[in-house]
C-alpha positions as CSV (number, residue, x, y, z in Angstrom):
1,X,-5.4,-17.6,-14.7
2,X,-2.6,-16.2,-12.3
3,X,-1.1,-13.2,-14.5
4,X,3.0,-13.2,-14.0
5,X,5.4,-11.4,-15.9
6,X,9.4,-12.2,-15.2
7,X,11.2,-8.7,-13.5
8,X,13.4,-7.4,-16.2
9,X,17.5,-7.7,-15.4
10,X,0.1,1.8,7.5
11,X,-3.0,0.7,11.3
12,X,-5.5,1.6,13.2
13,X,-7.8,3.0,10.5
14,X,-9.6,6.3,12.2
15,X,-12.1,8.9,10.9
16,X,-10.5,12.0,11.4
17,X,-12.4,15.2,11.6
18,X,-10.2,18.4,10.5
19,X,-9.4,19.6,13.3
20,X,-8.9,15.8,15.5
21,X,-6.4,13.9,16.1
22,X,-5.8,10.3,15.0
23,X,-4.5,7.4,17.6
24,X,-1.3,6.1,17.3
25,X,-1.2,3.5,14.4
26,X,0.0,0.2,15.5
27,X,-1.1,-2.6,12.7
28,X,-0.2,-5.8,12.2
29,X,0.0,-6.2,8.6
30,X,0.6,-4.5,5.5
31,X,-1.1,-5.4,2.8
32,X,-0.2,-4.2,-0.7
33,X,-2.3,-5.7,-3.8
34,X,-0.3,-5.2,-7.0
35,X,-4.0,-5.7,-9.4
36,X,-4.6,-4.5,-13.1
37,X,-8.1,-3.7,-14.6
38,X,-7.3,-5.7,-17.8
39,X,-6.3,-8.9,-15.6
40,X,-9.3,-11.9,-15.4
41,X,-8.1,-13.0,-12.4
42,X,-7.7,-9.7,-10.7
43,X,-11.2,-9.2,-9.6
44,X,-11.5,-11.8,-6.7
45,X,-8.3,-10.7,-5.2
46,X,-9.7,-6.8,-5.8
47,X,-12.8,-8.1,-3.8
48,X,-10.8,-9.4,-0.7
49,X,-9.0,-6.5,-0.8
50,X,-12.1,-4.8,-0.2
51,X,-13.2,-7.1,2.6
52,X,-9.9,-7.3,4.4
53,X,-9.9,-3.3,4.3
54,X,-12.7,-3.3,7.0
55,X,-10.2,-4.9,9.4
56,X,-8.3,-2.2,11.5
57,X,-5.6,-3.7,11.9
58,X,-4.5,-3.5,8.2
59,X,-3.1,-1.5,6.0
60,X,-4.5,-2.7,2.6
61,X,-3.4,-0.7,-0.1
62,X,-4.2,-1.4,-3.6
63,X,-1.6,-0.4,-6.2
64,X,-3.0,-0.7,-10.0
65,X,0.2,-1.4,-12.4
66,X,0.4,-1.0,-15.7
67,X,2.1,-3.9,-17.9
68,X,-1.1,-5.0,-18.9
69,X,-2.1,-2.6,-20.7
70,X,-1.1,-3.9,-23.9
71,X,-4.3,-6.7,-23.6
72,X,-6.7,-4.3,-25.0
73,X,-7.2,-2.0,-22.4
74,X,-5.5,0.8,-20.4
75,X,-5.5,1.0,-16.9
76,X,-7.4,3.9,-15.7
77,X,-6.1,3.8,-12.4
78,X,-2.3,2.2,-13.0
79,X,0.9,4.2,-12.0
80,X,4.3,3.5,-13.4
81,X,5.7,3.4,-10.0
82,X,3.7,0.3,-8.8
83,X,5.2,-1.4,-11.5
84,X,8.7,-0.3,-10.4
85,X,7.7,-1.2,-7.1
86,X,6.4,-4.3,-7.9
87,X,9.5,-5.2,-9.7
88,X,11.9,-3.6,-7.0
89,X,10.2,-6.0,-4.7
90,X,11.0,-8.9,-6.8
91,X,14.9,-7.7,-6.8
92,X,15.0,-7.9,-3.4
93,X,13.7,-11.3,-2.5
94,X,15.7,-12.5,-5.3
95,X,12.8,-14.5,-7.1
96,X,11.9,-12.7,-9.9
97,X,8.4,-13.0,-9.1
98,X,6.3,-10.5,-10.3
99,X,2.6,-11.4,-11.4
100,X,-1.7,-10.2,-10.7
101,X,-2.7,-10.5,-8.9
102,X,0.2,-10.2,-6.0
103,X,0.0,-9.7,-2.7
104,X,3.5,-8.7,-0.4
105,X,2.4,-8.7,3.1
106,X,4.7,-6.3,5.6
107,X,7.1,-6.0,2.3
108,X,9.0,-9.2,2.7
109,X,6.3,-11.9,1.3
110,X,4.5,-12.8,-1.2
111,X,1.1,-15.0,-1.8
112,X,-1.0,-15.0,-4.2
113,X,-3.9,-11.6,-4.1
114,X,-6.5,-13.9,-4.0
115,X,-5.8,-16.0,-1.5
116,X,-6.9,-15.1,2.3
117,X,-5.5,-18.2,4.0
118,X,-1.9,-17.4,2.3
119,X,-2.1,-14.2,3.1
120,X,-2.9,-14.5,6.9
121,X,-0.1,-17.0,7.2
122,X,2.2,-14.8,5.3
123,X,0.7,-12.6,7.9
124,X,1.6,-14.4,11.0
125,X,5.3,-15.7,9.5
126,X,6.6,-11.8,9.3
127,X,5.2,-10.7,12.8
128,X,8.1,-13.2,13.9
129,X,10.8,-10.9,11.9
130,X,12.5,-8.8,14.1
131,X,11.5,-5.0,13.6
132,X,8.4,-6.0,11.6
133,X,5.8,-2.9,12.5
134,X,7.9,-2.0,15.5
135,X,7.4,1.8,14.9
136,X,3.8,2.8,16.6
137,X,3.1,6.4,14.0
138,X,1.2,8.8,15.2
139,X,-1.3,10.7,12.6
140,X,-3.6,13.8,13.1
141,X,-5.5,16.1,10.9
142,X,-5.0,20.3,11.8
143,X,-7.1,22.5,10.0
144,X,-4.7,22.3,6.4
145,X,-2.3,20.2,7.4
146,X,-1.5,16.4,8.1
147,X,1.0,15.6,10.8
148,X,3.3,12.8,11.2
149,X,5.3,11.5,14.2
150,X,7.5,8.7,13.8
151,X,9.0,7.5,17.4
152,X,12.5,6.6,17.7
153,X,13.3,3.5,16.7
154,X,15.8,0.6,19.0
155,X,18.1,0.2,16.7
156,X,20.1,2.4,13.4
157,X,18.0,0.5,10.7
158,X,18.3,2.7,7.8
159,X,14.9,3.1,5.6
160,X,12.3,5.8,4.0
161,X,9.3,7.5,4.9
162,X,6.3,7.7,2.9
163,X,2.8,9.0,2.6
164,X,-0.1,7.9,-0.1
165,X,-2.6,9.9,-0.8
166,X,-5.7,7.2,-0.7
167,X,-9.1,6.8,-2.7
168,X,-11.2,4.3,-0.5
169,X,-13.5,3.1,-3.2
170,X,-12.9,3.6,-7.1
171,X,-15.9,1.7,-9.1
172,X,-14.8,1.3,-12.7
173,X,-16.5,0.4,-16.0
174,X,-14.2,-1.6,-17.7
175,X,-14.7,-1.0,-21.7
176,X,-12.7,-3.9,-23.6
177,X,-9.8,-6.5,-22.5
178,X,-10.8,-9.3,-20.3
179,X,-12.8,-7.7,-18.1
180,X,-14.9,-6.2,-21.0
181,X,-18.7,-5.1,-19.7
182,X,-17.6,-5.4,-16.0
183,X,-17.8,-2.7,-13.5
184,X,-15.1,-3.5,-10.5
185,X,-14.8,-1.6,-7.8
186,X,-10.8,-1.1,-6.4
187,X,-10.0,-0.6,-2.8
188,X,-7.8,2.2,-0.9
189,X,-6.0,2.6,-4.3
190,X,-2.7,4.2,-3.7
191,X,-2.7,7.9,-5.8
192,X,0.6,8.8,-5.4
193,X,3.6,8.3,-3.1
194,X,5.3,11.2,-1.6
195,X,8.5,10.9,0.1
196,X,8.8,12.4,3.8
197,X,12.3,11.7,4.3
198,X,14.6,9.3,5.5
199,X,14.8,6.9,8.2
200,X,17.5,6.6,10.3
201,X,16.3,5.6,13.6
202,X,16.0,8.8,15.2
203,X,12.5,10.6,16.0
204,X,10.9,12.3,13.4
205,X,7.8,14.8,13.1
206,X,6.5,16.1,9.4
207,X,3.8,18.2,8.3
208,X,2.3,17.8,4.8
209,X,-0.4,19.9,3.4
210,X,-3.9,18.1,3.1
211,X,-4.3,19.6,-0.5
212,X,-1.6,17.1,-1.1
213,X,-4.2,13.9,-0.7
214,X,-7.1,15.9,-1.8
215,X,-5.6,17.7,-4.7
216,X,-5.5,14.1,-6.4
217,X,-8.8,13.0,-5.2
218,X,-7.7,11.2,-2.0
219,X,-10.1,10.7,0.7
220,X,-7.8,9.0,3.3
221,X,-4.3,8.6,3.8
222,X,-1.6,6.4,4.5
223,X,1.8,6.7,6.0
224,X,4.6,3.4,5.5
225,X,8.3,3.9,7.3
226,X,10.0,1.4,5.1
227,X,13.6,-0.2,5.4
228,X,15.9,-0.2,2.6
229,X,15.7,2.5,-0.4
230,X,12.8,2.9,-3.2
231,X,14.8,0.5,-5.6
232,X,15.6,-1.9,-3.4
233,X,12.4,-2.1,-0.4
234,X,12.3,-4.3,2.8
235,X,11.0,-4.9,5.5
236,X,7.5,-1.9,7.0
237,X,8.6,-0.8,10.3
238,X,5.8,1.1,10.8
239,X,2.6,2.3,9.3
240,X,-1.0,3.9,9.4
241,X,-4.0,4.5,7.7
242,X,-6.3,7.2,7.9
243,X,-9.5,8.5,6.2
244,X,-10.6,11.8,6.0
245,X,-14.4,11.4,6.1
């Protein structure tokens, strides 16, 4: 059963040695699953997830939320945010849609998680809008430290920089709700999100410290240059993901 609830009022992915650089990232899609543990109809979209991953020119990013909790079974892996994400995405478009499993595809459309033939032609609809992953990032790895170039851009859009500290593969043993007695395994599930600054079409270079992806068990990372603000996201100009091992 598709799970909804109504909204209330980053790739070329490259293994990156310490010390290497990463090649610019220039994807075509992002993908971001909005999926809960205690959702019955979560897994098969949590499985092409999974599959979809291995293509290098996605982003997919899996971000558990929590408002289905109350079933009988808590989240292990669910952050607040991704619900206010989820919901902020809904405010946007205007449509109130906010369900599991969700996919938004370049943070403009949605299909449903499950889906792969909505989702590639959710895909190929936002590579036609105008400044849709026009930004190519450039990622690298030194010693400590992650750096992040973001080119200028052609025009003043105004947006926000991210990075998300990434698990590639979280099995789970799911102990009551609907999934009771299954073990799922989640795909590059988003840890945390850690603002880099703001977008205004000028160049911009960052470093972060790696013990910011590892200190929360992150094993890749990914970096999302995002129009709009955090309550009120549009359109990915840019993105890249990158593992760590």
């Amino acid at each position: 059963m598709k799970r909804r609830q109504v909204a209330l009022p980053l790739a070329v992915v490259a293994s990156a040695m310490l010390t290497s650089a990463i090649a610019s990232a220039e994807p075509r899609a992002v993908i971001e699953l909005f999926t809960s543990q205690g959702c019955s109809s979560c897994p098969p979209a949590d499985k092409l997830a999974g599959e979809l991953s291995r293509d290098p020119s996605l982003v997919v990013m899996s971000l558990p939320i929590d408002y289905w909790d109350y079933l009988g079974w808590k989240d292990t892996l669910a952050l607040t945010g991704h619900t206010n994400r989820q919901r902020a995405y809904s405010k946007s478009r205007g449509d109130r849609e906010v369900y599991t499993p969700q996919v938004v595809v370049n943070g403009v459309a949605h299909v449903l998680g499950s889906d792969k033939s909505a989702i590639d032609s959710a895909i190929a609809k936002t590579r036609k809008q105008q400044g849709t992953l026009s930004l190519p990032l450039t990622l690298s790895v030194a010693g400590d430290q992650i750096l992040v170039a973001v080119p200028a851009g052609k025009d003043a859009t105004k947006g926000e920089i991210w990075l998300c500290p990434i698990t590639k593969t979280v099995p789970v043993i799911i102990g009551r709700g609907e999934n009771s007695g299954n073990t799922i395994t989640y795909y590059n599930v988003v840890r945390r999100w850690v603002k880099l600054g703001d977008w205004n079409g000028t160049a911009r270079t960052f470093k972060v410290p790696l013990s910011d992806v590892t200190a929360v068990g992150g094993d890749a990372f990914a970096v999302v240059v995002q129009a709009g603000s955090k309550d009120a996201p549009g359109g990915i100009l840019g993105a890249g993901l990158a593992a760590l091992n």
